[in-house]
N, CA, C and O atoms as a GROMACS GRO file, in nm:
protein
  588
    1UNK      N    1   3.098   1.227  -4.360
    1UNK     CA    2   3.098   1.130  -4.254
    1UNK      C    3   2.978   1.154  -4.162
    1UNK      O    4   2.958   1.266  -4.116
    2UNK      N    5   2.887   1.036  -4.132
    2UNK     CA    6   2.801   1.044  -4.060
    2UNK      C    7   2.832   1.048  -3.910
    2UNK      O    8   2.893   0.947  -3.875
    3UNK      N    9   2.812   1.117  -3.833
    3UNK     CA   10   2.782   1.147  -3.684
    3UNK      C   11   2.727   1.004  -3.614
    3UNK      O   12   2.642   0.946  -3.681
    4UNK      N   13   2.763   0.946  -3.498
    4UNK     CA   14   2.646   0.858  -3.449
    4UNK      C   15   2.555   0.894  -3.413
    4UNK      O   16   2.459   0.816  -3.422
    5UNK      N   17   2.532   1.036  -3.350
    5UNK     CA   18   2.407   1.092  -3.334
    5UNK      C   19   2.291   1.084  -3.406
    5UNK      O   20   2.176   1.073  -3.363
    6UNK      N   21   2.349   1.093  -3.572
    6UNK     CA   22   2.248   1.143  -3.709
    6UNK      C   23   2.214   0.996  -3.731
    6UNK      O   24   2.117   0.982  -3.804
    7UNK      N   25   2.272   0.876  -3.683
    7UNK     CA   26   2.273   0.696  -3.738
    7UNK      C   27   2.115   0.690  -3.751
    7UNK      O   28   2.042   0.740  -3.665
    8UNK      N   29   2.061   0.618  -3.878
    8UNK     CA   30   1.938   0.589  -3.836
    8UNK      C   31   1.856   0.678  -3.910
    8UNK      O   32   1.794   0.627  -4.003
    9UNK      N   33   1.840   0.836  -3.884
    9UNK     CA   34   1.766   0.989  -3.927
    9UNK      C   35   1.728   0.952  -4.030
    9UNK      O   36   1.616   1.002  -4.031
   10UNK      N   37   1.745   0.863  -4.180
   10UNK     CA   38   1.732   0.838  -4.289
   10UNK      C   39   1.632   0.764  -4.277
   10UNK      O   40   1.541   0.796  -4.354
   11UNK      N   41   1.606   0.657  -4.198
   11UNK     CA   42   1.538   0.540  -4.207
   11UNK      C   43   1.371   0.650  -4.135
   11UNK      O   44   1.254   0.652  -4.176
   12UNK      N   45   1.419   0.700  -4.056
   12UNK     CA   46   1.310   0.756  -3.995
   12UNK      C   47   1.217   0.854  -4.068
   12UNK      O   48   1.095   0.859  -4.074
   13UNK      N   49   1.315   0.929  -4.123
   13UNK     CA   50   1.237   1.027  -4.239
   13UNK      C   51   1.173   0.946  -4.319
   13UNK      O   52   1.057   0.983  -4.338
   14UNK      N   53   1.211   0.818  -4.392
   14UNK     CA   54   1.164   0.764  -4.486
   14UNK      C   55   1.035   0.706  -4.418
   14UNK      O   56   0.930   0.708  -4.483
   15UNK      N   57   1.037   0.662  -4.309
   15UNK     CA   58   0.923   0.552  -4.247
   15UNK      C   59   0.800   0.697  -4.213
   15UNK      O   60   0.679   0.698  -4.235
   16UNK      N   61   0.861   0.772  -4.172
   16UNK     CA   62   0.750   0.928  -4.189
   16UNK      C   63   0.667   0.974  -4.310
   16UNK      O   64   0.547   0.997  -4.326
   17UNK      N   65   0.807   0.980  -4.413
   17UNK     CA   66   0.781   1.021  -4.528
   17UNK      C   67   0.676   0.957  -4.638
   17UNK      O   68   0.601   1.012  -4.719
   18UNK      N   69   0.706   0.797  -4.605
   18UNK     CA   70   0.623   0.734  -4.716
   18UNK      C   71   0.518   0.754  -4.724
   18UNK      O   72   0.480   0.802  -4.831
   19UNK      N   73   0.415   0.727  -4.612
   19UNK     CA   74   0.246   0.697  -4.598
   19UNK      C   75   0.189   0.840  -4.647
   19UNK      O   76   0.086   0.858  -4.713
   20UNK      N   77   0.301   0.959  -4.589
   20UNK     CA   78   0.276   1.091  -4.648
   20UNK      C   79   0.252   1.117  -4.808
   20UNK      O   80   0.158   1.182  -4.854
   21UNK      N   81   0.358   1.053  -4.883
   21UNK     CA   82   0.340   1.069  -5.014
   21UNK      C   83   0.256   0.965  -5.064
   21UNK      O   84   0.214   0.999  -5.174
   22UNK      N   85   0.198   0.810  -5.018
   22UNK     CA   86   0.110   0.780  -5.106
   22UNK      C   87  -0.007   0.838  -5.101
   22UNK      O   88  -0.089   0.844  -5.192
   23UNK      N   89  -0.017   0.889  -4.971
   23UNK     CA   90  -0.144   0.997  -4.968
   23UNK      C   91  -0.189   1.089  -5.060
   23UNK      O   92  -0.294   1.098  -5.124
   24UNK      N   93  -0.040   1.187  -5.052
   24UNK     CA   94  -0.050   1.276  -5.158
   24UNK      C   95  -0.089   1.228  -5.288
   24UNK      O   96  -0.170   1.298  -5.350
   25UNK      N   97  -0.038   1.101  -5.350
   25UNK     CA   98  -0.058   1.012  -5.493
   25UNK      C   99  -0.207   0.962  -5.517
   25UNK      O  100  -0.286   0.974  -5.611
   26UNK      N  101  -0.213   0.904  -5.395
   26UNK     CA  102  -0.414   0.882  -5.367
   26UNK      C  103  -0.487   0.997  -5.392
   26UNK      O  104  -0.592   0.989  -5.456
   27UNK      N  105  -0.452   1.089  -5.356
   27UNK     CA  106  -0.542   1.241  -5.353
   27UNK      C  107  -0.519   1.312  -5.489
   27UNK      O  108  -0.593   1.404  -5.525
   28UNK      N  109  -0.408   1.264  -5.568
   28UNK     CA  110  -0.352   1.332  -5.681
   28UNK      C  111  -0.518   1.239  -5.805
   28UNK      O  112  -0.582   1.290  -5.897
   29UNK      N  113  -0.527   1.096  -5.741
   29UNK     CA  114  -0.613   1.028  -5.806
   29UNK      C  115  -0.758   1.061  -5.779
   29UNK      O  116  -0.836   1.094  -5.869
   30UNK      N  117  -0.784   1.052  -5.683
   30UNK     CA  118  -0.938   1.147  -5.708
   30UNK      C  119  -0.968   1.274  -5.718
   30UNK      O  120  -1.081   1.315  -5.741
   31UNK      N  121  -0.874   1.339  -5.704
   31UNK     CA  122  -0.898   1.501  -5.751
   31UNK      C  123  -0.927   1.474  -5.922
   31UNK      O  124  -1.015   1.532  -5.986
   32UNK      N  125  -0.851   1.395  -5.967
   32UNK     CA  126  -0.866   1.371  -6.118
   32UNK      C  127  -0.954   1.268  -6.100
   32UNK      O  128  -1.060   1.326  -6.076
   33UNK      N  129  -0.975   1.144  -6.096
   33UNK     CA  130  -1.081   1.111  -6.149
   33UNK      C  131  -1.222   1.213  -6.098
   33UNK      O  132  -1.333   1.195  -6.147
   34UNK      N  133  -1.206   1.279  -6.033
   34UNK     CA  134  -1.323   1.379  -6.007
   34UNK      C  135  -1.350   1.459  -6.087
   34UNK      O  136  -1.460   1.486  -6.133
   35UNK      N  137  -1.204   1.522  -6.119
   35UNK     CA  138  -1.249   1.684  -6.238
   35UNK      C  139  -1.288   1.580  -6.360
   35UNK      O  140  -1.373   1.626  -6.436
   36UNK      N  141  -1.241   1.449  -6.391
   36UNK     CA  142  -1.227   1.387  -6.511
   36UNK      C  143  -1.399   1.334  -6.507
   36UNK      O  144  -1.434   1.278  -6.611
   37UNK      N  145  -1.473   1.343  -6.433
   37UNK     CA  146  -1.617   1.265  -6.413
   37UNK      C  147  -1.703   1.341  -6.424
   37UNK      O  148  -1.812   1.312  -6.474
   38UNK      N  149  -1.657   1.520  -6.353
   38UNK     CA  150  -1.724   1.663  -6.370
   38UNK      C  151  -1.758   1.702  -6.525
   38UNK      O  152  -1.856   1.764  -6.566
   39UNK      N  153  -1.644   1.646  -6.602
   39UNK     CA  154  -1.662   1.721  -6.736
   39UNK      C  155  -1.730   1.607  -6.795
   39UNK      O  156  -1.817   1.648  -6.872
   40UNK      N  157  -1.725   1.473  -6.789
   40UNK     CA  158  -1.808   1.376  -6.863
   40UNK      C  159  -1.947   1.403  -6.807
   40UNK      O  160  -2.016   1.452  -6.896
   41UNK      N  161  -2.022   1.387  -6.679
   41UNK     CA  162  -2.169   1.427  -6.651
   41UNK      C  163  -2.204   1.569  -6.731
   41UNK      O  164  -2.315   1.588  -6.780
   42UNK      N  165  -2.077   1.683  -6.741
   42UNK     CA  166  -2.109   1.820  -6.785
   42UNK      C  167  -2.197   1.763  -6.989
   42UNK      O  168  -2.299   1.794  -7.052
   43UNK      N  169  -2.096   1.688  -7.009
   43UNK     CA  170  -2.074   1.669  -7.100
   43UNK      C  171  -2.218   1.614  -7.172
   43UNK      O  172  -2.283   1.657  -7.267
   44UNK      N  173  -2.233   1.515  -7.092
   44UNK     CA  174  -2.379   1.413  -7.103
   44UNK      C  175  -2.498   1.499  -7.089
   44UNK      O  176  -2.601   1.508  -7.155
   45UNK      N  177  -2.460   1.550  -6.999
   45UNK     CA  178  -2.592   1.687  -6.973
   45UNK      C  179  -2.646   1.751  -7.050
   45UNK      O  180  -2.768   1.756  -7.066
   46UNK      N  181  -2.532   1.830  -7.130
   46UNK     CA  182  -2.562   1.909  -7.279
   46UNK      C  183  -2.615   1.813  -7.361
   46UNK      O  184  -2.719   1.846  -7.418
   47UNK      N  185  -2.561   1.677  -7.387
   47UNK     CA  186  -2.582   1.608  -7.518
   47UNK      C  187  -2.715   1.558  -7.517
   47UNK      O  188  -2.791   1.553  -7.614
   48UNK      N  189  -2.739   1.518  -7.390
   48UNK     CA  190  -2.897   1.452  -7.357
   48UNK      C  191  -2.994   1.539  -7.367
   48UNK      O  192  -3.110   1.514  -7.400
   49UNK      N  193  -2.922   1.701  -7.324
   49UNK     CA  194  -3.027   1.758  -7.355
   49UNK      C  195  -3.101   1.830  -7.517
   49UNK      O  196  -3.218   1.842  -7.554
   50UNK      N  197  -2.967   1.868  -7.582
   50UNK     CA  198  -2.999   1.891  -7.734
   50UNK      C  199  -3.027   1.777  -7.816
   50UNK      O  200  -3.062   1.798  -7.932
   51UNK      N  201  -3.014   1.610  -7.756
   51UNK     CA  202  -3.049   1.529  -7.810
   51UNK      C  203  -3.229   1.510  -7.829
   51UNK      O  204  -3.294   1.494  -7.932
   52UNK      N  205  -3.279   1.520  -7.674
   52UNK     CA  206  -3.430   1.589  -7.661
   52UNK      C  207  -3.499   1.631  -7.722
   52UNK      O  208  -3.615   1.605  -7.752
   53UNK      N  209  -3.399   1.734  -7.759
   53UNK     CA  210  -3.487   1.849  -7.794
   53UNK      C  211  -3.470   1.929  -7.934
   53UNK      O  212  -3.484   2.044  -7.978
   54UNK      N  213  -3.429   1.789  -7.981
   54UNK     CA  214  -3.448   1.761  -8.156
   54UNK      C  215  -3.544   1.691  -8.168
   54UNK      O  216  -3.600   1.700  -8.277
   55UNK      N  217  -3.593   1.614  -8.089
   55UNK     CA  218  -3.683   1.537  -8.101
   55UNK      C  219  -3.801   1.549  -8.116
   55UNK      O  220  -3.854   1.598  -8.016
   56UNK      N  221  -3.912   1.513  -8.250
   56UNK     CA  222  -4.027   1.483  -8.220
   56UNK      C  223  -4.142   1.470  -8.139
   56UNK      O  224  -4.251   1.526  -8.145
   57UNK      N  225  -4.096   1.382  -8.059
   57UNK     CA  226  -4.226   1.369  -7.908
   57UNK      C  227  -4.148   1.306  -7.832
   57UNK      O  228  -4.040   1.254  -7.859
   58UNK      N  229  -4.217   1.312  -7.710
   58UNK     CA  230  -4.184   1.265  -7.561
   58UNK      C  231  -4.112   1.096  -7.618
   58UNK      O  232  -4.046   1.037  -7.532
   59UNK      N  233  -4.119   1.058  -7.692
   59UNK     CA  234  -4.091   0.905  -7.644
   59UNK      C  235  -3.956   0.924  -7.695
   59UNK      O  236  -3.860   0.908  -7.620
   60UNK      N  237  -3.936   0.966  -7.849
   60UNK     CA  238  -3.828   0.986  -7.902
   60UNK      C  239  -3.710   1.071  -7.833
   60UNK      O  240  -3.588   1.064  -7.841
   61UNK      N  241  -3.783   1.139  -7.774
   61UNK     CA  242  -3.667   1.217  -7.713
   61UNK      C  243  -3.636   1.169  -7.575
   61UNK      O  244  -3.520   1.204  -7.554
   62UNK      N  245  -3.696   1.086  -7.439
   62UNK     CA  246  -3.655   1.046  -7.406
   62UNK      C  247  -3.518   0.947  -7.445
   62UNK      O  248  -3.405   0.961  -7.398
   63UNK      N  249  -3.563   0.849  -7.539
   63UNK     CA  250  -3.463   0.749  -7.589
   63UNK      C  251  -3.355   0.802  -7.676
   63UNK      O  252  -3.258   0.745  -7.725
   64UNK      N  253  -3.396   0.931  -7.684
   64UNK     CA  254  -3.242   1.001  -7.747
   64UNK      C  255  -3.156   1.088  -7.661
   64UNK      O  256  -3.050   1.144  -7.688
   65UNK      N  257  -3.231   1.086  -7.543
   65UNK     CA  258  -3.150   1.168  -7.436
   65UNK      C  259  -3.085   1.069  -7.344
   65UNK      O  260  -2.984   1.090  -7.278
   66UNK      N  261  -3.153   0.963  -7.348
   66UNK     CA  262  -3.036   0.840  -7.236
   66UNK      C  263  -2.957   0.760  -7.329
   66UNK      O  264  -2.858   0.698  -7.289
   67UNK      N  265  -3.002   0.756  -7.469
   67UNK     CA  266  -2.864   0.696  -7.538
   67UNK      C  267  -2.752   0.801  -7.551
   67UNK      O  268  -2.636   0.759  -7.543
   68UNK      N  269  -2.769   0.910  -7.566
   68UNK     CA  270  -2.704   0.999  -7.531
   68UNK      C  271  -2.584   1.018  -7.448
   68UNK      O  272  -2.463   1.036  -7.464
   69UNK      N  273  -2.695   1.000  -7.326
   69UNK     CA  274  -2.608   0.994  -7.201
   69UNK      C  275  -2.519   0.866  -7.174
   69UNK      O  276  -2.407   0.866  -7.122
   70UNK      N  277  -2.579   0.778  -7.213
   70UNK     CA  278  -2.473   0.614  -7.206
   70UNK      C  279  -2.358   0.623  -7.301
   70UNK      O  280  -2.252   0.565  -7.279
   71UNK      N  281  -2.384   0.714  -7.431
   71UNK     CA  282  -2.282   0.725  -7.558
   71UNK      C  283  -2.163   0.829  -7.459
   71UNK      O  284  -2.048   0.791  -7.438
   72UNK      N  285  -2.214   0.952  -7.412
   72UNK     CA  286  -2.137   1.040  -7.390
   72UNK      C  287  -2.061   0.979  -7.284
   72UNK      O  288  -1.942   1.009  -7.295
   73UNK      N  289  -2.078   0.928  -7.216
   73UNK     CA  290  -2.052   0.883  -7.029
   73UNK      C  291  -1.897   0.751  -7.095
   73UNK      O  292  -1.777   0.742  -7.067
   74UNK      N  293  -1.998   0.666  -7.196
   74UNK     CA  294  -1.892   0.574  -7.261
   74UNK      C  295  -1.781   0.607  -7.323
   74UNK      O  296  -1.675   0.544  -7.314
   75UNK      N  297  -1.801   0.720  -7.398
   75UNK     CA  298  -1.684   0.769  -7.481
   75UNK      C  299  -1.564   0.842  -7.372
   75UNK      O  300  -1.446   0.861  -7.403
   76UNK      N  301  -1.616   0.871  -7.263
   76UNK     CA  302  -1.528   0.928  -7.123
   76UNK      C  303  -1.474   0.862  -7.009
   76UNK      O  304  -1.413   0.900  -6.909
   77UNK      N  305  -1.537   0.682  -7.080
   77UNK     CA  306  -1.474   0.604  -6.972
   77UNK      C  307  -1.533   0.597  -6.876
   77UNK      O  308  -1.464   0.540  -6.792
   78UNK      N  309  -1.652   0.633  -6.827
   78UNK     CA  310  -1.715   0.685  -6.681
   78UNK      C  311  -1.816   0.558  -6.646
   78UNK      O  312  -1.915   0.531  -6.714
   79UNK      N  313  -1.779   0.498  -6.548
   79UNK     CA  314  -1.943   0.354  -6.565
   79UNK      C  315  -1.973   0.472  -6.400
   79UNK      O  316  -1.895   0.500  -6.309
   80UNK      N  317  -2.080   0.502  -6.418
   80UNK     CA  318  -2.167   0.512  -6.280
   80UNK      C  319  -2.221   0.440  -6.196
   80UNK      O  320  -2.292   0.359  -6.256
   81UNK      N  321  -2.226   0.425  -6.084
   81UNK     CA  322  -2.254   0.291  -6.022
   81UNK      C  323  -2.396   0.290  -6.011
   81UNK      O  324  -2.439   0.179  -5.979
   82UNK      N  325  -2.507   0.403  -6.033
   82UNK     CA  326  -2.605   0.429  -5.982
   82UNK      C  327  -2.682   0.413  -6.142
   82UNK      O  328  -2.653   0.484  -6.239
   83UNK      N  329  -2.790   0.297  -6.140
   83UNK     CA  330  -2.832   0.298  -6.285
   83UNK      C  331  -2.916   0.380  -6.376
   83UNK      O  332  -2.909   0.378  -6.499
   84UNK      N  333  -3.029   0.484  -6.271
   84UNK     CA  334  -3.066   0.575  -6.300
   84UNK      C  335  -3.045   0.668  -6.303
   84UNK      O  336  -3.092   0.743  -6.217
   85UNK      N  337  -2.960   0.717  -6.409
   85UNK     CA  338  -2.885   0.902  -6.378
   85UNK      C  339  -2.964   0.993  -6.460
   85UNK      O  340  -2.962   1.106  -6.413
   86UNK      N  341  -3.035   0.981  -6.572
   86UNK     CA  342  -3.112   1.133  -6.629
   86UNK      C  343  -3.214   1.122  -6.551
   86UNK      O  344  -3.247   1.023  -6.486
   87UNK      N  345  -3.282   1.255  -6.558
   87UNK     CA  346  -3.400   1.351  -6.446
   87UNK      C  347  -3.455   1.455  -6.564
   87UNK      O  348  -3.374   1.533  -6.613
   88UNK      N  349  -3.549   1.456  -6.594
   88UNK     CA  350  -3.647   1.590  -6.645
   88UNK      C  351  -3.662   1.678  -6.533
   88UNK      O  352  -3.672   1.801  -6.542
   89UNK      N  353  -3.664   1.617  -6.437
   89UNK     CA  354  -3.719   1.759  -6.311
   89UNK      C  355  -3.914   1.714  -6.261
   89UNK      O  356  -3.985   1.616  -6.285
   90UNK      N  357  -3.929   1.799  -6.212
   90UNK     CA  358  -4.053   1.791  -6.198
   90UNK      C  359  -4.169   1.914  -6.176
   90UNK      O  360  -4.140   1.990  -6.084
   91UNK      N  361  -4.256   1.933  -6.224
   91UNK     CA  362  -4.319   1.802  -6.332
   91UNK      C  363  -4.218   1.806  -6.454
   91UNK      O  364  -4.140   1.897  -6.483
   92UNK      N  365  -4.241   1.672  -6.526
   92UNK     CA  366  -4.147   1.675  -6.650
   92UNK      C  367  -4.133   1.755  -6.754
   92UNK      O  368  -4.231   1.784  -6.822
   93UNK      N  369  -3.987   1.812  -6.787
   93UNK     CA  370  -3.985   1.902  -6.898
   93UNK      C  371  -4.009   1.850  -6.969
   93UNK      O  372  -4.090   1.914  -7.037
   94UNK      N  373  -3.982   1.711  -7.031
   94UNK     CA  374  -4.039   1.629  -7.175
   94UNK      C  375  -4.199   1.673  -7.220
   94UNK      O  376  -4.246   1.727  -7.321
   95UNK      N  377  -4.232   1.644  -7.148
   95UNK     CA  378  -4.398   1.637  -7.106
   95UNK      C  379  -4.437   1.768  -7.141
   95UNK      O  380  -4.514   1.796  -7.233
   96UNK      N  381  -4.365   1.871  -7.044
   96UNK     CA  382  -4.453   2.009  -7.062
   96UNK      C  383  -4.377   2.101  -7.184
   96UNK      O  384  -4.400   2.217  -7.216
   97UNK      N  385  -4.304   2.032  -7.225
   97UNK     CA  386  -4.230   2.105  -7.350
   97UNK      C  387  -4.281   2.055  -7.457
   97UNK      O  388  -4.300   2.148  -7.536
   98UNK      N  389  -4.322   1.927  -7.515
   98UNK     CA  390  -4.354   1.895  -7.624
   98UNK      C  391  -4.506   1.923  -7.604
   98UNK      O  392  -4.562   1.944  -7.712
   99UNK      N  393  -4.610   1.931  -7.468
   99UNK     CA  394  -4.706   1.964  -7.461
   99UNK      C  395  -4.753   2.089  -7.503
   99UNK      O  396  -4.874   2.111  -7.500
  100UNK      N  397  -4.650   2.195  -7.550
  100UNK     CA  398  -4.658   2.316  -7.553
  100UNK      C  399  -4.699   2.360  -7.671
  100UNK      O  400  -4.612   2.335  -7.754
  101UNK      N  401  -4.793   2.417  -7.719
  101UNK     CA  402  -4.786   2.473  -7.857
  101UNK      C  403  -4.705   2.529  -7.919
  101UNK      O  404  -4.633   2.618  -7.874
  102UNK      N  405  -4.704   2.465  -8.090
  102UNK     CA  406  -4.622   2.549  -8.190
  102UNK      C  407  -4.650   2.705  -8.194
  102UNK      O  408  -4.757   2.764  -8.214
  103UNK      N  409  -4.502   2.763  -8.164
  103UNK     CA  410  -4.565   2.905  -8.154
  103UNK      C  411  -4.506   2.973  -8.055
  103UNK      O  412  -4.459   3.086  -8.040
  104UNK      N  413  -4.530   2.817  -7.954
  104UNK     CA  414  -4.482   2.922  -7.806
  104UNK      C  415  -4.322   2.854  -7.736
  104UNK      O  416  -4.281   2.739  -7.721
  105UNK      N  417  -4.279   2.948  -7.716
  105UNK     CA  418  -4.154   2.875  -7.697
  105UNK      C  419  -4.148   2.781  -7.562
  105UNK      O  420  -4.211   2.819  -7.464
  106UNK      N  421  -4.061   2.643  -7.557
  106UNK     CA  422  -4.079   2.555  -7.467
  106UNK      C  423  -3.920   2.518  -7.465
  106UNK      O  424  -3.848   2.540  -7.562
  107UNK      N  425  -3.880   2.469  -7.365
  107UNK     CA  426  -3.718   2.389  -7.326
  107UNK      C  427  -3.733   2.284  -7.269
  107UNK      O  428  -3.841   2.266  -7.214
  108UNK      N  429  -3.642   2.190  -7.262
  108UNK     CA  430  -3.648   2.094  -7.210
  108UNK      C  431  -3.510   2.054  -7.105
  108UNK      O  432  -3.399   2.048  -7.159
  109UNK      N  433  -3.519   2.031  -6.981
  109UNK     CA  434  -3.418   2.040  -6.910
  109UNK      C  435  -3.403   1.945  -6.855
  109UNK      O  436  -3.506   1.892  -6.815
  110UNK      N  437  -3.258   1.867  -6.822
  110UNK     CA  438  -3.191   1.735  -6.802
  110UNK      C  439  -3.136   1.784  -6.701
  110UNK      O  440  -3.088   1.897  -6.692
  111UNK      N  441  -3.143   1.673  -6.592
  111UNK     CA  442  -3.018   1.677  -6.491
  111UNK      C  443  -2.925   1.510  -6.502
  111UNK      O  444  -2.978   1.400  -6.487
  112UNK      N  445  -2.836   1.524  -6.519
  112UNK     CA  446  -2.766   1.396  -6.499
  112UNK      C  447  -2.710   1.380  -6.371
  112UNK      O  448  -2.661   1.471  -6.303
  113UNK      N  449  -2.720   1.255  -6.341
  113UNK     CA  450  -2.635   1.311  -6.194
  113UNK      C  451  -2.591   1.138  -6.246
  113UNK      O  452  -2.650   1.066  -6.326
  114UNK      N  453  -2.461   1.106  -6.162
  114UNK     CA  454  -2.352   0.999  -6.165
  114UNK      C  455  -2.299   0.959  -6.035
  114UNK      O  456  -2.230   1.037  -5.969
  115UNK      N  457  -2.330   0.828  -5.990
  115UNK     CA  458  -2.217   0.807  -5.852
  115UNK      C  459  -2.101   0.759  -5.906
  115UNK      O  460  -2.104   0.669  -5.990
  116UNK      N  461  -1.955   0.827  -5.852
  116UNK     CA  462  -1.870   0.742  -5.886
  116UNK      C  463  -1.801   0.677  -5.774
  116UNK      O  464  -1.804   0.721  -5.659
  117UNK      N  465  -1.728   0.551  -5.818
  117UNK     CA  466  -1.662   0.486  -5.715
  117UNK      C  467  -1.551   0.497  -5.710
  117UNK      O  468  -1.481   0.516  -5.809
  118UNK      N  469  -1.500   0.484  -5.572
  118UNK     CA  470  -1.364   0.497  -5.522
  118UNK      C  471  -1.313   0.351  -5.488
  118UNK      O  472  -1.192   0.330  -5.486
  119UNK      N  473  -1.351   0.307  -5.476
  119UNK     CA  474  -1.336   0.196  -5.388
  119UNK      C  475  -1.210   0.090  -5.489
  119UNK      O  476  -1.116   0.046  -5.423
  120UNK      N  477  -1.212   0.067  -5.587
  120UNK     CA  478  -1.080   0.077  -5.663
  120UNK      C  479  -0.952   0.121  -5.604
  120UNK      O  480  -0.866   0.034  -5.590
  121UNK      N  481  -0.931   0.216  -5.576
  121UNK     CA  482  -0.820   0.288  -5.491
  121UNK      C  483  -0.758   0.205  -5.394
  121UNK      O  484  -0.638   0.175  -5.398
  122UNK      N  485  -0.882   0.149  -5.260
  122UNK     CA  486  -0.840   0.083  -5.150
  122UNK      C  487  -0.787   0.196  -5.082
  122UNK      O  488  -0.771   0.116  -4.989
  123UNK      N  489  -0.746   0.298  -5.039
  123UNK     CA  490  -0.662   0.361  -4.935
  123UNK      C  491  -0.802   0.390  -4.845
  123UNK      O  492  -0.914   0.417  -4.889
  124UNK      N  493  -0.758   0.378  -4.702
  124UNK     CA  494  -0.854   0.437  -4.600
  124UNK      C  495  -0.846   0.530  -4.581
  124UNK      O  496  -0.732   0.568  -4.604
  125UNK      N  497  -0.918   0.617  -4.541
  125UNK     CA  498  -0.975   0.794  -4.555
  125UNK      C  499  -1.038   0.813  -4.670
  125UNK      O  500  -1.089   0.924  -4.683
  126UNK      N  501  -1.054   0.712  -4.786
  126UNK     CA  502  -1.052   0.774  -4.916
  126UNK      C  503  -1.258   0.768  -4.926
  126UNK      O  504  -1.297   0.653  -4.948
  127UNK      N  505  -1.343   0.847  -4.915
  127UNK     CA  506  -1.457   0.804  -4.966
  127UNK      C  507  -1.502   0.730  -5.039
  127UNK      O  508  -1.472   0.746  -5.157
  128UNK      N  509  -1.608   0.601  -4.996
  128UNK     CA  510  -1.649   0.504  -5.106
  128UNK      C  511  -1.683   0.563  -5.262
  128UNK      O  512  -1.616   0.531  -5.361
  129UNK      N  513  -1.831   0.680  -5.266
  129UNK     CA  514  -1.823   0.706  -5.364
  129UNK      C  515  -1.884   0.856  -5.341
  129UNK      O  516  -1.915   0.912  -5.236
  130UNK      N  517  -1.891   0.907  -5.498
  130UNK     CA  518  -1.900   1.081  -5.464
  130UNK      C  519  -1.997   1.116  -5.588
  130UNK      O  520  -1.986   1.061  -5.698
  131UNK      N  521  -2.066   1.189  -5.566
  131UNK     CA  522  -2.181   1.247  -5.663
  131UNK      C  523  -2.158   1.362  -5.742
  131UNK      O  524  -2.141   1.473  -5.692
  132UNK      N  525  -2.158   1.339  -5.867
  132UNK     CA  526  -2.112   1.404  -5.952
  132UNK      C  527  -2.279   1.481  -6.029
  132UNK      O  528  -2.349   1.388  -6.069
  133UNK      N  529  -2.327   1.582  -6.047
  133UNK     CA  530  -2.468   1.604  -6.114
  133UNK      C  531  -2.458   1.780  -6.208
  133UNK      O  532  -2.415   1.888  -6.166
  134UNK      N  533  -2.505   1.753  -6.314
  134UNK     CA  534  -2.514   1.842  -6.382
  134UNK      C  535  -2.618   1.834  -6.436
  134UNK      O  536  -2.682   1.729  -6.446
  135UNK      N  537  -2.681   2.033  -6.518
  135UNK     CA  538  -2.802   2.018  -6.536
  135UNK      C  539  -2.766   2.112  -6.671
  135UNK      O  540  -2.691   2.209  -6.680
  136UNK      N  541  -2.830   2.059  -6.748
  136UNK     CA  542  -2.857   2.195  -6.902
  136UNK      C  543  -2.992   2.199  -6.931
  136UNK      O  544  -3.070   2.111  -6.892
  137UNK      N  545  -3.035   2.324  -7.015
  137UNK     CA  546  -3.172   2.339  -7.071
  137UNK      C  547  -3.111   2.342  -7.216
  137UNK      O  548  -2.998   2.391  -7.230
  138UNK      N  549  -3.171   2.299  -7.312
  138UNK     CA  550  -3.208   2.348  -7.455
  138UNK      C  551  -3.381   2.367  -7.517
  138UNK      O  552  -3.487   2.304  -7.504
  139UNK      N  553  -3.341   2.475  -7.578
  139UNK     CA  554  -3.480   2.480  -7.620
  139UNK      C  555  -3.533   2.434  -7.723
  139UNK      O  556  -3.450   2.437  -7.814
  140UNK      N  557  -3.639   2.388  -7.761
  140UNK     CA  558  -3.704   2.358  -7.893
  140UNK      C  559  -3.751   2.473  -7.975
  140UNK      O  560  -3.762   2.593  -7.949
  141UNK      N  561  -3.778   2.393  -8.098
  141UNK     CA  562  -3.766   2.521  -8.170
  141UNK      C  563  -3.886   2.541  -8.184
  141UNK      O  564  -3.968   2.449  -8.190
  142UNK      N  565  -3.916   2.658  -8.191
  142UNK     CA  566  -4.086   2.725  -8.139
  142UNK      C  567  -4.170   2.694  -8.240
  142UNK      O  568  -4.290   2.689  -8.216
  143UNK      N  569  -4.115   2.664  -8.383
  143UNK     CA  570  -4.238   2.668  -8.495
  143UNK      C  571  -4.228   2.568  -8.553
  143UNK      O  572  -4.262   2.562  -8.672
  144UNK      N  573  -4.156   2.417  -8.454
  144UNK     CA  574  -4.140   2.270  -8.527
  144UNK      C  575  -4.282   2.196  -8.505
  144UNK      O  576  -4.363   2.258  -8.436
  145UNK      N  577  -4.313   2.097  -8.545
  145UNK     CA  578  -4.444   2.048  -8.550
  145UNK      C  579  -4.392   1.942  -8.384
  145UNK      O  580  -4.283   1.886  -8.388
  146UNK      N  581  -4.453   1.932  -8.294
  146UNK     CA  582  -4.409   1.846  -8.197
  146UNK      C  583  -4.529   1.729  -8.191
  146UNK      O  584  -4.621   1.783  -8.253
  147UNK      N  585  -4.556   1.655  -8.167
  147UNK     CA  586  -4.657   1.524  -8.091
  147UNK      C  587  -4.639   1.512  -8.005
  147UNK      O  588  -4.700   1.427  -7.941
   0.00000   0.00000   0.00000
């Protein structure tokens, strides 16, 4: 038997309680789509970069390191809002790696970086969007013929 004192206590907890837990549910969603965006850029990073750096010459391996990155990013579901995400660095590893003589060892190093969006979500507090960037080296192989 309820008390008249306690009348009501239910409704109140609940009107407390709710905004609390979609919060928690909102936050449950970008913590994951975050770790879930960490391992796809991780992912793209490596691939763009051993994609590189199989490659022949600067042109080829550019275009095998951003199909790469569009293949890997796609297969993870990930659209980035930002259209330019691979980086050689500077000056370019493409450049100074295939520039390098057979003989001497050279790498080639990628940074991907990704904006992702929040804005899907709709909850306020929630950040529009968040930068996700990863970097790998692979090396070429020292005694391949490069152009």
């Amino acid at each position: 038997m309820i008390r008249r004192a306690d009348r009501g206590s239910v409704s109140v907890e609940v009107a407390i309680l709710t905004p609390a837990f979609i919060a928690l549910i909102v936050t449950a969603f970008v913590v994951g789509r975050t770790a879930t965006a960490a391992n796809a850029v991780d992912l793209a990073a490596h691939d763009a970069a051993r994609a590189a750096s199989i490659s022949r010459n600067v042109t080829d391996a550019d275009a095998a390191a951003r199909a790469a990155v569009q293949a890997a990013l796609a297969q993870q579901g990930l659209t980035c809002v930002n259209s330019n995400v691979i980086d050689y660095g500077t000056p370019n590893s493409l450049t100074r790696a295939f520039g390098t003589p057979v003989g001497q060892p050279a790498s080639v190093v990628v940074t991907v970086t990704c904006v992702i969006s929040f804005a899907d979500l709709g909850f306020p507090g929630v950040p529009g969007n968040r930068t996700q960037q990863a970097r790998y080296e692979s090396v070429l192989d020292t005694y391949r013929s490069r152009s």
